[in-house]
Backbone atoms as SQL, in Angstrom:
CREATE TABLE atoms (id INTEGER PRIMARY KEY, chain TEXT, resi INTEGER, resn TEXT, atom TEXT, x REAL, y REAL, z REAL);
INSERT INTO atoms VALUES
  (1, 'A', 1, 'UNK', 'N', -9.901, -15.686, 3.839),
  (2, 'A', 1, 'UNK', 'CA', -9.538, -14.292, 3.885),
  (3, 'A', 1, 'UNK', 'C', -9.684, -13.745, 5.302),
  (4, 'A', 2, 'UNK', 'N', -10.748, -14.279, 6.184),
  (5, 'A', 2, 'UNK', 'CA', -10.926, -13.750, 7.340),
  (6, 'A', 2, 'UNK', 'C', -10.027, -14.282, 8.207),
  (7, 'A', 3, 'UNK', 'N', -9.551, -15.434, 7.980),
  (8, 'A', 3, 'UNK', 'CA', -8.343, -16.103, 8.729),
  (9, 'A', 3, 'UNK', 'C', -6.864, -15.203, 8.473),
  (10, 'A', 4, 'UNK', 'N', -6.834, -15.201, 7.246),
  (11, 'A', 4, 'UNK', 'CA', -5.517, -14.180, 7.120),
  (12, 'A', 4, 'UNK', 'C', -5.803, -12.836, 7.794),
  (13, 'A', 5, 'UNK', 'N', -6.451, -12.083, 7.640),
  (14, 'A', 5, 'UNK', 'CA', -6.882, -10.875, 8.486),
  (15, 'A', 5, 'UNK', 'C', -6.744, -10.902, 9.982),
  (16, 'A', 6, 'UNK', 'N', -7.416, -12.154, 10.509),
  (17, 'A', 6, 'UNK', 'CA', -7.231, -12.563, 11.750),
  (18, 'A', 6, 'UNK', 'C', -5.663, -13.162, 12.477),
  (19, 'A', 7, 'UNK', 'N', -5.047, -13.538, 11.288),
  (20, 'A', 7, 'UNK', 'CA', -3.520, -13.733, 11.532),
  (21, 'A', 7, 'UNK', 'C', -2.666, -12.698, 11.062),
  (22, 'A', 8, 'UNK', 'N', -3.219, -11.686, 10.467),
  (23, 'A', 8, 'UNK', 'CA', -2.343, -10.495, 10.457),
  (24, 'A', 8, 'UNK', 'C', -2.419, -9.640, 11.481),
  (25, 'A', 9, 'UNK', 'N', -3.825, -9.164, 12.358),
  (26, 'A', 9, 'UNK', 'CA', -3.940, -8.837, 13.601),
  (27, 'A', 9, 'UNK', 'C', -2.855, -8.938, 15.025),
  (28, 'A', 10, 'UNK', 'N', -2.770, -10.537, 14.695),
  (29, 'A', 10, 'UNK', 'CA', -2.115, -10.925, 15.633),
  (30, 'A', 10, 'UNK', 'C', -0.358, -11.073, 15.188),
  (31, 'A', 11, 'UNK', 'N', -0.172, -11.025, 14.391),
  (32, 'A', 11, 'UNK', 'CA', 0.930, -10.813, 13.706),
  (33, 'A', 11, 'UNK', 'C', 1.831, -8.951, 14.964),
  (34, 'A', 12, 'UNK', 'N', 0.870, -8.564, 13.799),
  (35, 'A', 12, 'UNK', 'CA', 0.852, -6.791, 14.628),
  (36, 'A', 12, 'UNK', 'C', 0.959, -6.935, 15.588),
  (37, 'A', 13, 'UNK', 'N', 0.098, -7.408, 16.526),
  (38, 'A', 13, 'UNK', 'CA', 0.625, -7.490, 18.130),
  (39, 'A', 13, 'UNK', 'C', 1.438, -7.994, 18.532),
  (40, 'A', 14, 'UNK', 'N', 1.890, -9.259, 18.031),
  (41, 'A', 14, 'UNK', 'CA', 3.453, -9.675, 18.450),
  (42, 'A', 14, 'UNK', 'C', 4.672, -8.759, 17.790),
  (43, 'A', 15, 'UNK', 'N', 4.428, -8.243, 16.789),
  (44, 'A', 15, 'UNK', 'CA', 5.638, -6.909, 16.474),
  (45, 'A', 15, 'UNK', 'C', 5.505, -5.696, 17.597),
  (46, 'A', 16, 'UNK', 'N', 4.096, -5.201, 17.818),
  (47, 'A', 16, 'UNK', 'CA', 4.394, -4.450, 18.602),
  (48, 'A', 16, 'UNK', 'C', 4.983, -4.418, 19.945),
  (49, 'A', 17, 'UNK', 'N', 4.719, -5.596, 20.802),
  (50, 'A', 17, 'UNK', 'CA', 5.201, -6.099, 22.146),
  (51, 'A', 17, 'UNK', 'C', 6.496, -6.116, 21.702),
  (52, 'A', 18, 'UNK', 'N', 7.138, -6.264, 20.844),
  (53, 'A', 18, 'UNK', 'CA', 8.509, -6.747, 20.760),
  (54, 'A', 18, 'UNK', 'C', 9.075, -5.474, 20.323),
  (55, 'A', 19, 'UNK', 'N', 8.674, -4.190, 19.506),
  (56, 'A', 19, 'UNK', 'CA', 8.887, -2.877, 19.771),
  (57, 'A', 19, 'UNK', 'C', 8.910, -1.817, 20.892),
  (58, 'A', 20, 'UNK', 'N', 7.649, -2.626, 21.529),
  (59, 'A', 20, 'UNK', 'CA', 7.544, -1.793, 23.121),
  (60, 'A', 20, 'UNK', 'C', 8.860, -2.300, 23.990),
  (61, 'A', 21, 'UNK', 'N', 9.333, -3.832, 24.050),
  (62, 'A', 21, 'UNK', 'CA', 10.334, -3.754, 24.398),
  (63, 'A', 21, 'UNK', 'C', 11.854, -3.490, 23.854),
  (64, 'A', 22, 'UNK', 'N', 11.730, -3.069, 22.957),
  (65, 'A', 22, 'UNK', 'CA', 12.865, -2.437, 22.062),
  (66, 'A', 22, 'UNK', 'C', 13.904, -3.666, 22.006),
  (67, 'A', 23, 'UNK', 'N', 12.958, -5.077, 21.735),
  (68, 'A', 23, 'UNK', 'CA', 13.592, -5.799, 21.366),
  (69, 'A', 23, 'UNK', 'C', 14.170, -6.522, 19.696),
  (70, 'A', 24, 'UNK', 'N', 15.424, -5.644, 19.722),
  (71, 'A', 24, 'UNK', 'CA', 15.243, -5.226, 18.239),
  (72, 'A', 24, 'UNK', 'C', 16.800, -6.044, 17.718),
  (73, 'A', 25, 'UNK', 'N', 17.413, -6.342, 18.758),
  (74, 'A', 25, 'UNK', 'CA', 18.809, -6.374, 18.285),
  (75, 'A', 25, 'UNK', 'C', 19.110, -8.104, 18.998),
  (76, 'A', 26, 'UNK', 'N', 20.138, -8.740, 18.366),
  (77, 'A', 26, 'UNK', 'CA', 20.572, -9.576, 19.337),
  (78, 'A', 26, 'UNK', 'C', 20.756, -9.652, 21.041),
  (79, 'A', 27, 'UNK', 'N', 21.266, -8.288, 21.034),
  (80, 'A', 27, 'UNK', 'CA', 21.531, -8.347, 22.461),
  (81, 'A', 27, 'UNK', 'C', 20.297, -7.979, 23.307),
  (82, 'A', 28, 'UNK', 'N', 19.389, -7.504, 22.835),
  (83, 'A', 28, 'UNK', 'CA', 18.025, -7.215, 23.145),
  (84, 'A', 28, 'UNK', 'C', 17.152, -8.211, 23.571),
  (85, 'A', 29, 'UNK', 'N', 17.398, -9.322, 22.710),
  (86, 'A', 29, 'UNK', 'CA', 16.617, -10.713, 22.716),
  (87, 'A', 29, 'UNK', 'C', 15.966, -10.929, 23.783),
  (88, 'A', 30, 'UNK', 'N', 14.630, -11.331, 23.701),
  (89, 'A', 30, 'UNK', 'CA', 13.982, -11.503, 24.877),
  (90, 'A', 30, 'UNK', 'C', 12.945, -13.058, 24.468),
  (91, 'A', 31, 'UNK', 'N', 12.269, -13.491, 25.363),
  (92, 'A', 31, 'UNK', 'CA', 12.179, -15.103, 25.495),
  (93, 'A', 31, 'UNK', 'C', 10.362, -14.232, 25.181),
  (94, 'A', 32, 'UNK', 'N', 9.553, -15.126, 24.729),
  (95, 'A', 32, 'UNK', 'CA', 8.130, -15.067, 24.488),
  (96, 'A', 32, 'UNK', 'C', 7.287, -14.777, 26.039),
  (97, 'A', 33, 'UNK', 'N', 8.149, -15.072, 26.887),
  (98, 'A', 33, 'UNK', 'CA', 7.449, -15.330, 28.155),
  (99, 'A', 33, 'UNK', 'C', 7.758, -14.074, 28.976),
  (100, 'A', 34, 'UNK', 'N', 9.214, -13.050, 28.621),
  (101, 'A', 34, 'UNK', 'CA', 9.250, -12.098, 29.239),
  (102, 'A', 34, 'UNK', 'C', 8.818, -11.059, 28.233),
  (103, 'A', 35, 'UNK', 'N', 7.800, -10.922, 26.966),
  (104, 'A', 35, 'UNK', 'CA', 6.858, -10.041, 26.399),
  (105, 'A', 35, 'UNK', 'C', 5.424, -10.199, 27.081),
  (106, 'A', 36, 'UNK', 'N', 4.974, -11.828, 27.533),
  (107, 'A', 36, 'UNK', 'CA', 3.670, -12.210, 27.674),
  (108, 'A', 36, 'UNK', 'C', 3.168, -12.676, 26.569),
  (109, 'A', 37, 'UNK', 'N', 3.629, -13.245, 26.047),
  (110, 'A', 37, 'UNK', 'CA', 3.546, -13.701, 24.401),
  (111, 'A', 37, 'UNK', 'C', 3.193, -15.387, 24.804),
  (112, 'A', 38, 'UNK', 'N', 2.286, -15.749, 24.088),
  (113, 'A', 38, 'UNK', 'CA', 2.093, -17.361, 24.040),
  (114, 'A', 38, 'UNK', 'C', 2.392, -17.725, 22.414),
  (115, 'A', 39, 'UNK', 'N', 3.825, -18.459, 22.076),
  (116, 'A', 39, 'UNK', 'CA', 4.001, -18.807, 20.872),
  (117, 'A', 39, 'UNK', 'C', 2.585, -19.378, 20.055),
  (118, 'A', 40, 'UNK', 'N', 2.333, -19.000, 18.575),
  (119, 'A', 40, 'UNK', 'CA', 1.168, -19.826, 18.094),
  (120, 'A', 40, 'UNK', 'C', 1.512, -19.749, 16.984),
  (121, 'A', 41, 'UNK', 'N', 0.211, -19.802, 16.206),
  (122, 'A', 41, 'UNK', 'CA', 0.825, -20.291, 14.429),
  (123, 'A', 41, 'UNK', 'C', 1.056, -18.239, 14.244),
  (124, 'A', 42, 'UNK', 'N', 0.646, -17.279, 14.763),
  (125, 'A', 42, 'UNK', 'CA', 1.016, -16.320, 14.301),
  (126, 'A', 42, 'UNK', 'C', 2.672, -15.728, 14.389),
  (127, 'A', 43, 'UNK', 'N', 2.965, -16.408, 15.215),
  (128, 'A', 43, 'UNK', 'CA', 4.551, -16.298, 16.068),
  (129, 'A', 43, 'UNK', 'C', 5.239, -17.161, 14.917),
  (130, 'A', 44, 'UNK', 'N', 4.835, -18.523, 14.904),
  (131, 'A', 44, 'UNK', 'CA', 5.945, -19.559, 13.712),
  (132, 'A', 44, 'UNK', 'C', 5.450, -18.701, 12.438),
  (133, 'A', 45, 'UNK', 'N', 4.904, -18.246, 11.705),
  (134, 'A', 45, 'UNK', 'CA', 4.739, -17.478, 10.304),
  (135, 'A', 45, 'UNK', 'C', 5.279, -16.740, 10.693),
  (136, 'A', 46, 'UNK', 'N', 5.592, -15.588, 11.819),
  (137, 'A', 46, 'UNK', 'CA', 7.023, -14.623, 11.730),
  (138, 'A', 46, 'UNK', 'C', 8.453, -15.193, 11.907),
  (139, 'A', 47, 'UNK', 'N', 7.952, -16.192, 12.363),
  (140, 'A', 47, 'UNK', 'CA', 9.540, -16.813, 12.554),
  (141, 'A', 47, 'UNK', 'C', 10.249, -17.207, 10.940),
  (142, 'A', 48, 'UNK', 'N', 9.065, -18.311, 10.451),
  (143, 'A', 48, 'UNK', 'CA', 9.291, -18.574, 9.024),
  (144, 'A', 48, 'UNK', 'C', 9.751, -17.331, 7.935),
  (145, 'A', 49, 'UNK', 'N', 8.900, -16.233, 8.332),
  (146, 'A', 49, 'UNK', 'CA', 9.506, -15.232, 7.423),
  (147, 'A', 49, 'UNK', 'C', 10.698, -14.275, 7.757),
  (148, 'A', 50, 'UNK', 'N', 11.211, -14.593, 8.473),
  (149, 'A', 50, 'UNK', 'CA', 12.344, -14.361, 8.889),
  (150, 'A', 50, 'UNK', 'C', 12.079, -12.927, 10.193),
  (151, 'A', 51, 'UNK', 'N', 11.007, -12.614, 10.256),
  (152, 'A', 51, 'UNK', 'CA', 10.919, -11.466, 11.290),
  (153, 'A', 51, 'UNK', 'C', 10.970, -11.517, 12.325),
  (154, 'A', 52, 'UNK', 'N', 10.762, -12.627, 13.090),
  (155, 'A', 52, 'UNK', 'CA', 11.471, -13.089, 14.658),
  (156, 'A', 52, 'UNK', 'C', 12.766, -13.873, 14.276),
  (157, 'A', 53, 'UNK', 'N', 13.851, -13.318, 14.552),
  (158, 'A', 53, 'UNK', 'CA', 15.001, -14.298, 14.783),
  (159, 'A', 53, 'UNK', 'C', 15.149, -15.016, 16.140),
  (160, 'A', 54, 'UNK', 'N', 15.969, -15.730, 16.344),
  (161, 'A', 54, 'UNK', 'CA', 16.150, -16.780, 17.107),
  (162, 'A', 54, 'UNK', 'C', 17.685, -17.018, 17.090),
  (163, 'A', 55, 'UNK', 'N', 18.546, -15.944, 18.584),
  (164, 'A', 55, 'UNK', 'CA', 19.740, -16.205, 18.580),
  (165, 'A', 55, 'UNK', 'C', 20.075, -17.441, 19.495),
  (166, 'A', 56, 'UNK', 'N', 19.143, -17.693, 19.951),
  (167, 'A', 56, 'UNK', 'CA', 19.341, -19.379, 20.477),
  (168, 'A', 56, 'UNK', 'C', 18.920, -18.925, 21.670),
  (169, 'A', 57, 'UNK', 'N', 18.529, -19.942, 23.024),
  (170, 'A', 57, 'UNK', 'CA', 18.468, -20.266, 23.921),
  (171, 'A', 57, 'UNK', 'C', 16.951, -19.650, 24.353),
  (172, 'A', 58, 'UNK', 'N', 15.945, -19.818, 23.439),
  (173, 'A', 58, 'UNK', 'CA', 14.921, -20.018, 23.668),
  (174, 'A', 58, 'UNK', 'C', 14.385, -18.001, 23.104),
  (175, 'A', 59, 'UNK', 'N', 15.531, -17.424, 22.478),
  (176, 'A', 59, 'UNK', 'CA', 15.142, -16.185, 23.028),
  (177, 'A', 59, 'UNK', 'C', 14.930, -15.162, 21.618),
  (178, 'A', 60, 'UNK', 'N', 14.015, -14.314, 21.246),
  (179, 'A', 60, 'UNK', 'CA', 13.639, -13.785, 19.888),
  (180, 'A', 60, 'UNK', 'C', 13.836, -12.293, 20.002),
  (181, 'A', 61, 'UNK', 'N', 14.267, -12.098, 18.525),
  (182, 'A', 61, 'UNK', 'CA', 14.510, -10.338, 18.160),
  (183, 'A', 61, 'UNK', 'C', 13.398, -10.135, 17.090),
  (184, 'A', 62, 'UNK', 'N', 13.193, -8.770, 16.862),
  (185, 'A', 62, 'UNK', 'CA', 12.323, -8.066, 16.040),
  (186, 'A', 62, 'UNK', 'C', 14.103, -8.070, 15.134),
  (187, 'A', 63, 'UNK', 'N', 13.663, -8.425, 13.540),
  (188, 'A', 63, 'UNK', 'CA', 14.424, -7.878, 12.462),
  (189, 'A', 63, 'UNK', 'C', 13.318, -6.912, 11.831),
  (190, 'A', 64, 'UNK', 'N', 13.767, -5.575, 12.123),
  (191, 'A', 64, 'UNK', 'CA', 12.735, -4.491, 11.444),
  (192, 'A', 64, 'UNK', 'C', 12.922, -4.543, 10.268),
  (193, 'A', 65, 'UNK', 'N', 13.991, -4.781, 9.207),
  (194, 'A', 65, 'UNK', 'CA', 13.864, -4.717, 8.278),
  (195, 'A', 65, 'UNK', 'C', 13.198, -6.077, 7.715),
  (196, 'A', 66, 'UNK', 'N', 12.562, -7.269, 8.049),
  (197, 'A', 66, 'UNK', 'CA', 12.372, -7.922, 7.396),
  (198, 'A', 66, 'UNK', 'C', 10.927, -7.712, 7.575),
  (199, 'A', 67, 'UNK', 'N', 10.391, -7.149, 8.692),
  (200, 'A', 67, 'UNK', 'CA', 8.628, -7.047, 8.987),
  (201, 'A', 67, 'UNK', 'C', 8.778, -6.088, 7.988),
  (202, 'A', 68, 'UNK', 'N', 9.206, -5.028, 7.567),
  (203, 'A', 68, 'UNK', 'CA', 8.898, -3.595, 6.669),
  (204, 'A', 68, 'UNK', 'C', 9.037, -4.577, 5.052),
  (205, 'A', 69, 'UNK', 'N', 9.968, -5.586, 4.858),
  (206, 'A', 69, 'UNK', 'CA', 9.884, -6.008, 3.704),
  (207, 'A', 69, 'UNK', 'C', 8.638, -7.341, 3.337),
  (208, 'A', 70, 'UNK', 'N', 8.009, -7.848, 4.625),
  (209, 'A', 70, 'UNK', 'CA', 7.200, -8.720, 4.125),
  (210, 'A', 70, 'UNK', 'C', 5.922, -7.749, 4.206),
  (211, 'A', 71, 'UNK', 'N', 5.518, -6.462, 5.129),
  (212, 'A', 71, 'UNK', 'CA', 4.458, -5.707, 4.775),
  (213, 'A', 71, 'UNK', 'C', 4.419, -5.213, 3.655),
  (214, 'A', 72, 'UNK', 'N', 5.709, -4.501, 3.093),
  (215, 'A', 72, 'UNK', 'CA', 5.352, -3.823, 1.508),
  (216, 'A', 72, 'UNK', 'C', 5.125, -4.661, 0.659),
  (217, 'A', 73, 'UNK', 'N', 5.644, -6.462, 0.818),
  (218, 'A', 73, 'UNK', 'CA', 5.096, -7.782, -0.401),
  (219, 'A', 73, 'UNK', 'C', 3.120, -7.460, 0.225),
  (220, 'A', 74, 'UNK', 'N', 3.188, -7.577, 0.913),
  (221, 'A', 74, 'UNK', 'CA', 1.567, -7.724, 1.339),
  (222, 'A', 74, 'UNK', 'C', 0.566, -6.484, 0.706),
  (223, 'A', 75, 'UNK', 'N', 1.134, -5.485, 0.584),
  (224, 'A', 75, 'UNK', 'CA', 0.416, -4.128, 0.329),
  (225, 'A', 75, 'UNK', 'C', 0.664, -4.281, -1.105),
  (226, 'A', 76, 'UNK', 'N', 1.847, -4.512, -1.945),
  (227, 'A', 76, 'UNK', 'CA', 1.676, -4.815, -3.513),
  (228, 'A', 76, 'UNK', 'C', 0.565, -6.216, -3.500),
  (229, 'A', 77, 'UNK', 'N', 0.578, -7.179, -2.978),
  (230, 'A', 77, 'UNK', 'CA', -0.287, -8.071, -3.143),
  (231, 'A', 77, 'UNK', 'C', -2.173, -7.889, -3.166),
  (232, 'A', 78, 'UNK', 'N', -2.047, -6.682, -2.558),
  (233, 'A', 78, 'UNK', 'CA', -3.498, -6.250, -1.664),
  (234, 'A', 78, 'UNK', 'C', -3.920, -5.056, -3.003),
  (235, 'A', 79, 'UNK', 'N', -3.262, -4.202, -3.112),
  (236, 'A', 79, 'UNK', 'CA', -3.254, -3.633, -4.220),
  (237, 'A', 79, 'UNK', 'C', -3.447, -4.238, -5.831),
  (238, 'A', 80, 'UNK', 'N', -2.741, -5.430, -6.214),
  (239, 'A', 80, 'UNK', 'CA', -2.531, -6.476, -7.079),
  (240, 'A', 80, 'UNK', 'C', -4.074, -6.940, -7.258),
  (241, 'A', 81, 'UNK', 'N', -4.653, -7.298, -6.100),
  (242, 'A', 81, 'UNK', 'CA', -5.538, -7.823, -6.154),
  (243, 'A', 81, 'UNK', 'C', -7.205, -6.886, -6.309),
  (244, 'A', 82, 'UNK', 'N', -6.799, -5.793, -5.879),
  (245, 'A', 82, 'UNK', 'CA', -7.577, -4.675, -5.670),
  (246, 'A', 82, 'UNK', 'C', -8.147, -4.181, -7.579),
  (247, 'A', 83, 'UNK', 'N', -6.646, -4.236, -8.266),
  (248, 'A', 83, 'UNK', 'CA', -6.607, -3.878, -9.373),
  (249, 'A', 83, 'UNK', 'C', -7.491, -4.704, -10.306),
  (250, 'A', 84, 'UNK', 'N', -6.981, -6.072, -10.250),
  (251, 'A', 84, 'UNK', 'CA', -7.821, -7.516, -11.122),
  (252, 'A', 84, 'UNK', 'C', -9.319, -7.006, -10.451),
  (253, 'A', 85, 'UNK', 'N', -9.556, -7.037, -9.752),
  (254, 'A', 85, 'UNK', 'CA', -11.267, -7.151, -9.330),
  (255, 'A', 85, 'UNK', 'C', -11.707, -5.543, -9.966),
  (256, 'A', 86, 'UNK', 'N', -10.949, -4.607, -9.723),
  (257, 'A', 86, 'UNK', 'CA', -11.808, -3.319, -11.111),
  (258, 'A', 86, 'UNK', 'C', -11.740, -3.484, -12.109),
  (259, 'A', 87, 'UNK', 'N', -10.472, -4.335, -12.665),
  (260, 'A', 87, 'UNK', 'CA', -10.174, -4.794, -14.535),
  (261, 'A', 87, 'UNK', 'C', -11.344, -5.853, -14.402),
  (262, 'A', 88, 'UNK', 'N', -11.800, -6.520, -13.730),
  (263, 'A', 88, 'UNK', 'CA', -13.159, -7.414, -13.873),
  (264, 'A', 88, 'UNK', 'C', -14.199, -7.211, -14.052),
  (265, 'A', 89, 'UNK', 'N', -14.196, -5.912, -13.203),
  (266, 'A', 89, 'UNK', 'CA', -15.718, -5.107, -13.003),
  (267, 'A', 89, 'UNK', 'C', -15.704, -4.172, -13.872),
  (268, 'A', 90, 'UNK', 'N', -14.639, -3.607, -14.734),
  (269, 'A', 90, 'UNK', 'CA', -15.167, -2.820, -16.218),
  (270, 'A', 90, 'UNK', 'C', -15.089, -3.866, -17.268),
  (271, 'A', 91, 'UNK', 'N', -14.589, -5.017, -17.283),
  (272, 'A', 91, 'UNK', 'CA', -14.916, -5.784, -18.343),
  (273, 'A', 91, 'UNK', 'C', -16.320, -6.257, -17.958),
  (274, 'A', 92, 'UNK', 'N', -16.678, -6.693, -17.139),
  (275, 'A', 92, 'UNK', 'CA', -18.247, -7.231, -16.866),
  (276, 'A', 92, 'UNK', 'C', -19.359, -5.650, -17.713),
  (277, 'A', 93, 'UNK', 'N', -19.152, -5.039, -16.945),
  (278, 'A', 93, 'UNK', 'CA', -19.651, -3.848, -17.375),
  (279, 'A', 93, 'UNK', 'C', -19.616, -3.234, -18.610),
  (280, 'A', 94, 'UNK', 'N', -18.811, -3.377, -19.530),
  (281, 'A', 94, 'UNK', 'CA', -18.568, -3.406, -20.896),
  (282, 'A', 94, 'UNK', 'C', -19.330, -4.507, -21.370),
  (283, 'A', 95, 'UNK', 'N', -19.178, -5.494, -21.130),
  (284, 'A', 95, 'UNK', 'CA', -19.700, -6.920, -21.711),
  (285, 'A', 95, 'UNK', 'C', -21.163, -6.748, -21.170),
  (286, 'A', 96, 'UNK', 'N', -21.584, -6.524, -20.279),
  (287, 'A', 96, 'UNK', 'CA', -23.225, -6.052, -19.850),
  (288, 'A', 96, 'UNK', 'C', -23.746, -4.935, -20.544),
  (289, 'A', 97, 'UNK', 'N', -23.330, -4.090, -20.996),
  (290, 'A', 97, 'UNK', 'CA', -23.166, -2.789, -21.934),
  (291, 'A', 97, 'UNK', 'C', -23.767, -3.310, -23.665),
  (292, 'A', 98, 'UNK', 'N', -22.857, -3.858, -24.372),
  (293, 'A', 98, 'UNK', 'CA', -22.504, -4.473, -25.415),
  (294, 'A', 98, 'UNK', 'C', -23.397, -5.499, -25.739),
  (295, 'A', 99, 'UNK', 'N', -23.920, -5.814, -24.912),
  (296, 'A', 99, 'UNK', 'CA', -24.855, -7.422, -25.265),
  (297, 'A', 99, 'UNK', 'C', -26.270, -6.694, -24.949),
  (298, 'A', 100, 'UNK', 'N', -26.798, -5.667, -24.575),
  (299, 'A', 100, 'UNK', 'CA', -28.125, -5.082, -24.254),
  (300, 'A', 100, 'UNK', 'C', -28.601, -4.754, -25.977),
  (301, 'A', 101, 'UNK', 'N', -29.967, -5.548, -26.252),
  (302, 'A', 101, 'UNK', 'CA', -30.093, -5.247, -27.119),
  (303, 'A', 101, 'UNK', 'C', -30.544, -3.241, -27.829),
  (304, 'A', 102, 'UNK', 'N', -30.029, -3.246, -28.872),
  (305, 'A', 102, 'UNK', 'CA', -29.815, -2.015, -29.277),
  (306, 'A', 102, 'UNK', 'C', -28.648, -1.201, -29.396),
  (307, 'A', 103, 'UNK', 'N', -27.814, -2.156, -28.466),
  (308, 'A', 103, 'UNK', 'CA', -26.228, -1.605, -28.466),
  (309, 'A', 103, 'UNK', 'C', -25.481, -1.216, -29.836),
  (310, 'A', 104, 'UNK', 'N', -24.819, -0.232, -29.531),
  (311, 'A', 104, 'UNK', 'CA', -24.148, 0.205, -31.025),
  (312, 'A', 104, 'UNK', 'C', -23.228, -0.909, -31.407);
């Protein structure tokens, strides 16, 4: 979990460098080296999810719509998960409730 946190960090910062340069479009495209960017595993997981494109010749765009669609999967996921761990913690709590002797 702290690894994903730590690769979402850095995630963010390579979107933002690539917003600061309003590199957003094909023709925009700019190379990792004219952001100051050192490609790593946080760079190939945007690439994989489609949020850095790659119009060839070494050189990457921000697709805004695909960072806005893999953050809102992440925030239902975070939420998703948020939910199961309170449906856990009132069933524990019910079931800790219920088993105390004297319980109705």
């Amino acid at each position: 979990m702290v690894i994903s946190a730590v690769m979402m960090i850095k995630q963010r910062a390579i979107v933002r460098a690539f917003e600061r340069a309003a590199a957003t479009t094909v023709a925009t495209a700019c190379t990792a080296e004219q952001l100051g960017l050192k490609p790593g595993m946080a760079w190939y997981q945007l690439v994989g999810h489609a949020v850095l494109r790659c119009p060839g010749e070494g050189r990457y765009f921000l697709d805004v719509a695909s960072w806005q669609r893999l953050r809102r999967r992440r925030h239902r996921i975070a939420l998703a998960v948020v939910a199961a761990v309170l449906v856990l913690l009132g069933l524990l709590f019910v079931a800790g409730t219920l088993s105390r002797p004297g319980a109705p």
